[in-house]
C-alpha positions in Angstrom: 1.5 67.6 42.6 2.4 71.2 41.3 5.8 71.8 38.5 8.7 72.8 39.8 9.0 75.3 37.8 5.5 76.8 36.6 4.0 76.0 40.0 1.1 74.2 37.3 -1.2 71.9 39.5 -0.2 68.7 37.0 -2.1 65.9 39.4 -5.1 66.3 42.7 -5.1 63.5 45.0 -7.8 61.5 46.1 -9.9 63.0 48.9 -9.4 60.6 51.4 -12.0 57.2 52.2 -14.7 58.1 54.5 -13.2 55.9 57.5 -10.0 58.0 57.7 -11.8 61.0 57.7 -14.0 59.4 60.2 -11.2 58.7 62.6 -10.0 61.7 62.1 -12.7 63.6 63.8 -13.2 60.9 66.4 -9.3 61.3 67.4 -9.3 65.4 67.2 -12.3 65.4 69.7 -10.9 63.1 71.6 -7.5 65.0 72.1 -9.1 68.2 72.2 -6.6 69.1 69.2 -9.6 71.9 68.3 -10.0 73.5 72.2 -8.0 76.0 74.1 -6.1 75.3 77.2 -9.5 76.1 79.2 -11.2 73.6 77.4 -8.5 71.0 77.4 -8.8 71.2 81.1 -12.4 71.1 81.7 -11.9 67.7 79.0 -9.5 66.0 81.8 -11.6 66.8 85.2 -14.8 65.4 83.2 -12.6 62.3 82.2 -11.4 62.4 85.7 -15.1 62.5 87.2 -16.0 59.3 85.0 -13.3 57.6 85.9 -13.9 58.0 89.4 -17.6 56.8 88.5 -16.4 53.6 87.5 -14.6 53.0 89.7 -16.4 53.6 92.9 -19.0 51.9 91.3 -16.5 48.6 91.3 -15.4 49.0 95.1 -19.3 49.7 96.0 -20.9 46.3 94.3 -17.9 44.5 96.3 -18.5 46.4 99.5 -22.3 45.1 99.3 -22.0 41.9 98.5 -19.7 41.5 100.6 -22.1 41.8 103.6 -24.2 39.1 102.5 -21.8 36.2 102.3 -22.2 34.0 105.0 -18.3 33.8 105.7 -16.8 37.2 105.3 -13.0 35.4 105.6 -13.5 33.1 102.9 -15.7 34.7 100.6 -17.5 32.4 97.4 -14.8 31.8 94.3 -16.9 34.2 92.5 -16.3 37.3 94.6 -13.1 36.2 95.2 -12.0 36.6 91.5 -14.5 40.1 90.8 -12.7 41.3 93.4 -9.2 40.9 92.5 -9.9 41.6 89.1 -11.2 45.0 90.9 -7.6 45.7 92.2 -6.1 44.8 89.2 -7.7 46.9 87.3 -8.4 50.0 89.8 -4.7 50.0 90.7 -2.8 48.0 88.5 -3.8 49.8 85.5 -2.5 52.9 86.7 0.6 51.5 88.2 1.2 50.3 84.5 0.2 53.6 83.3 3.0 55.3 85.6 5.3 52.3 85.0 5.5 53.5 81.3 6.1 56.7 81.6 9.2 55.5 84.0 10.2 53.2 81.0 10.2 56.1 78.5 12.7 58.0 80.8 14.7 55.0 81.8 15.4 53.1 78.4 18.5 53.8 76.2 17.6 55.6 73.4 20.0 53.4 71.2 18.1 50.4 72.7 16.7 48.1 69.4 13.0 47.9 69.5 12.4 51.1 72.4 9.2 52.0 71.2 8.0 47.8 71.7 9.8 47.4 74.6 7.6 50.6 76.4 4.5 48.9 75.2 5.4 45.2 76.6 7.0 46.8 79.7 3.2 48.4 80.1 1.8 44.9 80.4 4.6 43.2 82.5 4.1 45.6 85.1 0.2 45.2 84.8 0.4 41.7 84.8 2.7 42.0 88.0 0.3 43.9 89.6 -2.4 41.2 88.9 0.1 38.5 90.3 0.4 40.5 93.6 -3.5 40.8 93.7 -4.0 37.0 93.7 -0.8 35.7 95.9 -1.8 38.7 98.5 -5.0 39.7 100.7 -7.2 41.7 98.7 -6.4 44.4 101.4 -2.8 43.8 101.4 -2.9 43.8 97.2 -4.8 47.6 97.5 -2.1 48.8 100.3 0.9 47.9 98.4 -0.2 49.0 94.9 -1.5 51.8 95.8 1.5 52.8 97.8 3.8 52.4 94.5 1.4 54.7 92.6 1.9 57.4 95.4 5.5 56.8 95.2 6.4 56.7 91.7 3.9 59.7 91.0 6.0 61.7 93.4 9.1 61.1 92.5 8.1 61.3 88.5 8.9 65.3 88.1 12.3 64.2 89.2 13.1 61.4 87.4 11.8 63.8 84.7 14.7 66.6 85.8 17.3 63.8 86.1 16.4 62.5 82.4 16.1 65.3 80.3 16.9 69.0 79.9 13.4 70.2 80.7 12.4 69.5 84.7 10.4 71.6 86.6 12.9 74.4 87.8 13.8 74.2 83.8 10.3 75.0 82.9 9.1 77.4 85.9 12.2 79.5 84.5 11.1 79.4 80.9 7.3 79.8 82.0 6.7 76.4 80.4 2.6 76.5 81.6 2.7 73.1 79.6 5.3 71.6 81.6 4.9 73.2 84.6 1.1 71.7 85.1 2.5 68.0 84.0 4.7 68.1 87.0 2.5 69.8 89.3 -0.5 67.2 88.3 1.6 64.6 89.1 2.3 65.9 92.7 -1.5 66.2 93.0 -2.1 63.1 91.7 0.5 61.8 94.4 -1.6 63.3 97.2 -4.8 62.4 96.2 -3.3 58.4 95.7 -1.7 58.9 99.8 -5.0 59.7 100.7 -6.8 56.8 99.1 -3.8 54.3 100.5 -4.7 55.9 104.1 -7.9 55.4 103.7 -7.7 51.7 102.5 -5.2 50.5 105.0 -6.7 52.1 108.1 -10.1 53.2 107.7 -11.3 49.9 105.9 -9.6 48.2 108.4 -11.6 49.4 111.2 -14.7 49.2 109.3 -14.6 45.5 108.7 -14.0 45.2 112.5 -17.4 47.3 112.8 -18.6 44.2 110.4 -17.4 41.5 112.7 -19.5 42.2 115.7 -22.2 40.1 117.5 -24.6 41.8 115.5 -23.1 40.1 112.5 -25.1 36.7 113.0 -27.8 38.1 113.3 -28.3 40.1 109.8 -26.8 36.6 108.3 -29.9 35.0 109.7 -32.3 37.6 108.6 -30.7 37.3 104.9 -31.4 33.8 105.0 
């Protein structure tokens, strides 16, 4: 606290406790609030790479174990449930994740409570996503989620130029780099979400028919 007039230091305060300052730090590195732009980037495609870790990790222990039950139709109630859980959280979460976003273009600003409402929006679409997962086929839950992923991703930069004052033709003729990367990503993210719905709806499909032959009964009797 300084005087007015003098500009006499009259009072210090405290240096904050060791736990804010500890979170802090931990939040700065997490953002990258200390990198460049570079550095930024190279923090999302590492996040991006363990995500993609995790979760092909997930669809892999399924995949196996899948192969040893004895009925591939009507799996154990074990599998059963760590594979829905799988689908909830592979694409549920990021429908939820997209869902917010919508919600923070969508509601009114005058709206009492906004801020809440985005946050319990974020789990009422999640837990819609885990409703679909148990009431559908697990590969009917992965087609249709991952078909609303693809779908609101590409049409986010839009809802984004509808919205506000700042879409993409707004921000390639400012050179907004910041901007102009959100909306690109999104389109990226779009394809790369089309390609994982192709591959789940027809590739997987024919696989598990590779699964079903003859020679099926006979690798159930040797894992016996």
């Amino acid at each position: 606290m300084y005087d007015g007039q003098t500009g006499e230091v009259l009072k210090d305060s405290r240096p904050p406790p060791l736990a804010v300052q500890t979170q802090a730090v931990m939040i700065g590195l997490h953002a990258g609030r200390f990198a460049d732009n570079w550095l930024r980037w190279l923090y999302f495609l590492c996040g991006a790479a363990g995500c993609g870790m995790i979760a092909t990790g997930l669809v892999l222990w399924t995949v196996k174990r899948r192969r040893q039950l004895f009925t591939i139709d009507k799996p154990d109630w074990g599998f059963w449930l760590v594979e829905k859980l799988n689908i909830a959280t592979l694409a549920g979460l990021p429908l939820a994740m997209i869902g917010f976003l919508w919600l923070n273009r969508l509601l009114s600003l005058e709206l009492l409570g906004r801020g809440k409402w985005e946050v319990d929006g974020f789990f009422i679409i999640w837990a819609f996503g885990f409703l679909l997962t148990l009431l559908l086929s697990s590969r009917h839950a992965w087609r249709l989620l991952l078909s609303l992923i693809t779908l609101l991703l590409l049409f986010t930069p839009l809802l984004n130029s509808l919205t506000t004052e700042r879409g993409l033709l707004h921000s390639i003729l400012s050179v907004d780099v910041l901007f102009i990367s959100f909306d690109v990503m999104f389109f990226i993210l779009a394809l790369l979400f089309a390609y994982i719905t192709y591959v789940v709806s027809f590739k997987k499909a024919s696989h598990q028919q590779k699964i079903k032959s003859p020679s099926r009964s006979k690798l159930q009797m040797e894992n016996v």
